[in-house]
N, C-alpha and C positions, 0 to 999 in steps of 0.2 A: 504494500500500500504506500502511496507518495507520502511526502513526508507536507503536513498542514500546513503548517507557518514554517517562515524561513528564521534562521537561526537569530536575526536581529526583533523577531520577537518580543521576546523577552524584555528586553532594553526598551524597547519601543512602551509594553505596557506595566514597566515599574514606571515610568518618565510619567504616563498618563496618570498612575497612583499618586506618585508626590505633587503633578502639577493640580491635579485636583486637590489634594491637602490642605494646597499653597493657594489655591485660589479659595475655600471655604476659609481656611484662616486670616487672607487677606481678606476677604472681605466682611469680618466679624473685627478687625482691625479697621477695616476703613470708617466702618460706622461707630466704633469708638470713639476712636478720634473726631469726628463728626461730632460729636456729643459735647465734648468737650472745648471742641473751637469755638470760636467770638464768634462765627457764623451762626449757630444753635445756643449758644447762651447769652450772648449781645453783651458780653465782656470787654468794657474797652471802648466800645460804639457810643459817639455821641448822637442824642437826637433831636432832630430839631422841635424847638420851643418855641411860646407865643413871642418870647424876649430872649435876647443870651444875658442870661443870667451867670454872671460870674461869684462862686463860691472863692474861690481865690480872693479876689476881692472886695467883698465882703466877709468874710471867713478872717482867712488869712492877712489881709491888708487891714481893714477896719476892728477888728477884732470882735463881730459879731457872734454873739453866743446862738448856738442849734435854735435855743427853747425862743428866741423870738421870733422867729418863724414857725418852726414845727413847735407851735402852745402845747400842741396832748402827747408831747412823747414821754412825760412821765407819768400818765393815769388812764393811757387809752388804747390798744392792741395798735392803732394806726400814730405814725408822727405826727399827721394832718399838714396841708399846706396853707401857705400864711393869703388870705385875702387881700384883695390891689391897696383896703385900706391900712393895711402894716407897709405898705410899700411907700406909701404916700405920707405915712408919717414922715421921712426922710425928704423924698424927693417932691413933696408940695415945698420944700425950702432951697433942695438944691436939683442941678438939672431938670430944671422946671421945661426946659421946651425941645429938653433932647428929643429926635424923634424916633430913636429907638426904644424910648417907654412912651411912645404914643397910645400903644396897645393897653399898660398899664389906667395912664389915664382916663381914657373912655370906659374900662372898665370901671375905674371908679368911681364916676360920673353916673351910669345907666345902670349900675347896681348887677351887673353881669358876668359872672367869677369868670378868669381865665382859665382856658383847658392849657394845664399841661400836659405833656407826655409822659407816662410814670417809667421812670429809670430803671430803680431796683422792682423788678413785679416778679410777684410768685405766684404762680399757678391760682387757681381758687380751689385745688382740694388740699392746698396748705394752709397751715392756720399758723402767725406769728404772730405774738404778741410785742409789742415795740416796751412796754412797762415792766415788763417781766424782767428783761435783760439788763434794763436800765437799772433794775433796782438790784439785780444779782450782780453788778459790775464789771458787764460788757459794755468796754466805751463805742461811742458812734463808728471810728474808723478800724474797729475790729471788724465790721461787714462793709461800712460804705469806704474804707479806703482813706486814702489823705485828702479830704474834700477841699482843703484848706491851700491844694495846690491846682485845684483843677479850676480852670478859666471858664469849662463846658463840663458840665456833668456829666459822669457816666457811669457803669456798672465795675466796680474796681473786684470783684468776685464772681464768679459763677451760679453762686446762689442752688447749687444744685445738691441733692438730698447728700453725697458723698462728702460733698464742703462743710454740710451742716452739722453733722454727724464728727466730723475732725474735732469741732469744739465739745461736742457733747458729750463723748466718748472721755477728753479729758479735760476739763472746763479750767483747771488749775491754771492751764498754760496761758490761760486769756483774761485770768478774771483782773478787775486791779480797785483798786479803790473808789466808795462812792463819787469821794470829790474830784475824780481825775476823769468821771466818766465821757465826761464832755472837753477834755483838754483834746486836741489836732494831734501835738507834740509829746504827748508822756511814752514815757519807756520804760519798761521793766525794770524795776531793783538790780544793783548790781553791786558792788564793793565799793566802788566809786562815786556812784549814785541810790544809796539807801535809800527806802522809803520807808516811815513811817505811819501805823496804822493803830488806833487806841494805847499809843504811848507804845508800841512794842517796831520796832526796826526788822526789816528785811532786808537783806541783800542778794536774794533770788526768789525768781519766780515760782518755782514751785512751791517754795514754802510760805511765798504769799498769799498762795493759789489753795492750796490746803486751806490754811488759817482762813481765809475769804469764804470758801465753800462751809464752813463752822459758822462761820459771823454773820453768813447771808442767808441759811438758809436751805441750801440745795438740796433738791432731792438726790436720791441717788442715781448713780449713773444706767441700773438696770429699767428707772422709772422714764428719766428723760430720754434714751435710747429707746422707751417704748412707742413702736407702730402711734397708735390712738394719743400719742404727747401730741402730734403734728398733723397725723390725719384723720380729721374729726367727723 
């Protein structure tokens, strides 16, 4: 009887074995990565707004604290954004006829909020609370980033369940003290730069982080790690 396949065979259908392998693995690789790009998490993208609103300069430059704009980020699951009349508290005195807060003005006038564009947005089958963390001692730019340098807002995280999860898992690494929740600039305890907390000095993180998880409150990490913490 003739012989079926010619001896290159063989060769021919391992090649097909692995290149299939290599194409199911790449392509369980490509949509990873896909996940993870600014293209699917809007990391990094700015987008446009009624006004450019510059955080840097106001932030950074004026030395504007979060809570006078976002009023409810210490007693309301949302930061809330500041109506044209906090805007106008300021600029009914100065840049009265710039025309880039023309937009502003007329809304203040007709009683008619600005839409913005929301930056950091999480799903709606996620539930965060903005008071929660503020009062456990996660500062502003442990999620929105160094706002205090951005000229145009944007998403400085991924905001994605694996991101969230890094802190929850171990909260230590993040927490810092109440009064620093709102500082742009604070850094972690260090040898060089202690911090003090009810009269007791740390010079690392973790065992600020410890002591803070005592002092604040925390559930534990099996409860915050739970499914139903977040999706409600």
């Amino acid at each position: 009887m003739p012989q079926l396949f010619k001896p290159s065979a063989d060769s021919i259908f391992r090649l097909a074995i692995v290149g299939g392998l290599l194409a199911i693995f790449g392509t369980f690789w490509f949509f990873e990565m896909m996940q993870r790009s600014p293209y699917y998490s809007q990391r990094a993208v700015v987008h446009a707004q009624p006004i450019p609103f510059s955080h840097e300069h106001h932030v950074g430059g004026l030395g504007l604290d979060c809570r006078y704009c976002h009023t409810s980020v210490e007693k309301s699951s949302f930061a809330g954004m500041p109506p044209s009349k906090t805007c106008m508290n300021c600029h009914a005195q100065i840049w009265t006829n710039a025309d880039m807060l023309r937009p502003v003005r007329e809304s203040y006038r007709s009683g008619k909020p600005l839409h913005w564009t929301r930056v950091n947005d999480l799903p709606d089958y996620v539930y965060f609370d903005h008071s929660i963390h503020i009062h456990k001692g996660v500062g502003c730019d442990s999620c929105h980033g160094p706002v205090d340098r951005m000229p145009l807002m944007y998403a400085a995280a991924t905001l994605q369940m694996e991101w969230c999860l890094n802190c929850h898992r171990a909260p230590e690494k993040f927490l810092r003290p109440a009064d620093e929740v709102f500082n742009m600039r604070y850094s972690p305890p260090s040898h060089r730069y202690p911090v003090s907390v009810n009269g007791k000095t740390f010079t690392d993180q973790l065992t600020l982080g410890d002591y803070l998880k005592t002092e604040y409150h925390l559930r534990s990490v099996q409860d915050i790690t739970s499914c139903s913490t977040c999706h409600r």
